[in-house]
C-alpha positions in Angstrom: 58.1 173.6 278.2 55.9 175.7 276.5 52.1 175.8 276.4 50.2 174.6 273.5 53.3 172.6 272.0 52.6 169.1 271.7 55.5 167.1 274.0 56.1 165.1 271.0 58.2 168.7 269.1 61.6 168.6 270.7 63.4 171.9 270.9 65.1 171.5 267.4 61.8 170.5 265.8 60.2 173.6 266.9 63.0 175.3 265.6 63.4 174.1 262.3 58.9 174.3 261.7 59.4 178.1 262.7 62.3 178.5 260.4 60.4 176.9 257.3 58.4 179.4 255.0 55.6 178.8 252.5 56.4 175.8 249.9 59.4 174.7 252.0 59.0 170.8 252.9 59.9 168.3 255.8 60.8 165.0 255.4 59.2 162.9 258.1 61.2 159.8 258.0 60.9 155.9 258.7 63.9 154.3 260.6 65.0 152.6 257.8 65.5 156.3 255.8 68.7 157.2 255.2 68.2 160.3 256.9 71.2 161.5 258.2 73.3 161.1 254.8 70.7 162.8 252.6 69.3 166.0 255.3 70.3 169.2 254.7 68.7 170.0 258.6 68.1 166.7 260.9 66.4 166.2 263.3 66.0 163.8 265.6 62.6 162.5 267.0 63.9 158.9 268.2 61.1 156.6 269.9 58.6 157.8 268.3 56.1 157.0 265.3 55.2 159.0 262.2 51.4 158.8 263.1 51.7 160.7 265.9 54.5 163.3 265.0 52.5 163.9 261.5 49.5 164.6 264.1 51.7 167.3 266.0 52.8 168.4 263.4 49.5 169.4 261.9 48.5 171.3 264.7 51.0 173.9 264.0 51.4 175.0 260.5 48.8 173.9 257.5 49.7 172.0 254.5 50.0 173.8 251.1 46.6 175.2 249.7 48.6 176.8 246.5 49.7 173.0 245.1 47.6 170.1 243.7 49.4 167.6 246.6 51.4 169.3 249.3 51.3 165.5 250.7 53.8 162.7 249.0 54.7 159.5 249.9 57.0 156.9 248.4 55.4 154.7 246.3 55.8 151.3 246.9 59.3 149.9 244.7 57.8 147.8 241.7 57.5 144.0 242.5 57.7 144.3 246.0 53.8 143.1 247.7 53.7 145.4 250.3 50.4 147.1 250.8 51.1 149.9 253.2 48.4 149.8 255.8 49.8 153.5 257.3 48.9 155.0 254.5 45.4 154.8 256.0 46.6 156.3 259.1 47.9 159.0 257.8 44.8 160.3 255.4 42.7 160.1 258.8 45.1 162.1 260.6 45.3 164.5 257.9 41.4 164.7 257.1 41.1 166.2 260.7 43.3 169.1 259.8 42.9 169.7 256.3 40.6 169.6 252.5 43.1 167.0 251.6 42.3 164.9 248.4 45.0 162.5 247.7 48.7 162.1 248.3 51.7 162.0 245.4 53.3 159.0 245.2 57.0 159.0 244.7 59.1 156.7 243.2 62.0 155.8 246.0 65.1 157.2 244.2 63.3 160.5 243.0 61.9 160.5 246.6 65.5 160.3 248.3 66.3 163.1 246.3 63.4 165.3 246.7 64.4 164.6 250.3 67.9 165.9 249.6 66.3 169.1 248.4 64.0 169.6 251.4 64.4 172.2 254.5 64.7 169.6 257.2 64.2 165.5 257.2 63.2 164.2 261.0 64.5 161.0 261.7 61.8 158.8 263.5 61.7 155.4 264.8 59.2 154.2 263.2 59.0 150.4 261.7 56.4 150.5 259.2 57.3 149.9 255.5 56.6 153.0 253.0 56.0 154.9 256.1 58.5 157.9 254.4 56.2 161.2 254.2 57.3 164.6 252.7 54.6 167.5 253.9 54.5 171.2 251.6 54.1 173.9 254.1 51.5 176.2 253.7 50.4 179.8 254.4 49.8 180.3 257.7 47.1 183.2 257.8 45.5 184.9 261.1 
């Protein structure tokens, strides 16, 4: 255990945030994500939810000042209804850490593969639909 480090980080996590450098990006992924085939690091973060890892998360390293949206999400697949109410969740959680305007949206196929292309995807439990975020790493200054 260490001080300051939300309980929520597991060992690996921690690992993988301190290994990540400006403009690299994290995957944080639903349950139904097809993390483990498409990650080039995974990690796992089982039982728990997005909200609250997103929230962790934040605490330690900022979001991408340099880039338009260092926040995407994937968009909703064309004729399905869904109306992602964690979207919502997330915008708060982020507005507490960060100047944060609006998030990318993704289409799901370009989204798997900017996944494949990202430093690390952790694998959550989580059982909302379009819960899938991908979060730009920013400068982290003194």
């Amino acid at each position: 255990m260490l001080k300051g480090i939300p309980s929520i980080i597991s060992p690996d996590l921690i690992k993988i945030l301190m290994e990540m450098g400006h403009g690299d990006e994290i995957v944080l992924a639903d349950g139904n994500f097809p993390a483990a085939s498409v990650a080039q690091r995974l990690a796992r973060s089982d039982g728990n939810q997005v909200p609250e890892l997103l929230e962790a998360i934040l605490k330690l390293f900022p979001l991408d000042s340099f880039i338009a949206q260092p926040v995407a999400l994937m968009a909703v697949v064309p004729g399905d209804s869904t109306k992602p109410t964690i979207w919502q969740k997330y915008r708060e959680i982020i507005q507490l850490h960060e100047n944060f305007l609006d998030f990318e949206y993704v289409e799901r196929f370009a989204f798997y593969e900017r996944a494949r292309q990202a430093y690390a995807v952790v694998a959550t439990s989580e059982a909302a639909s379009y819960a899938n975020i991908i979060l730009t790493k920013g400068l982290v200054r003194d």
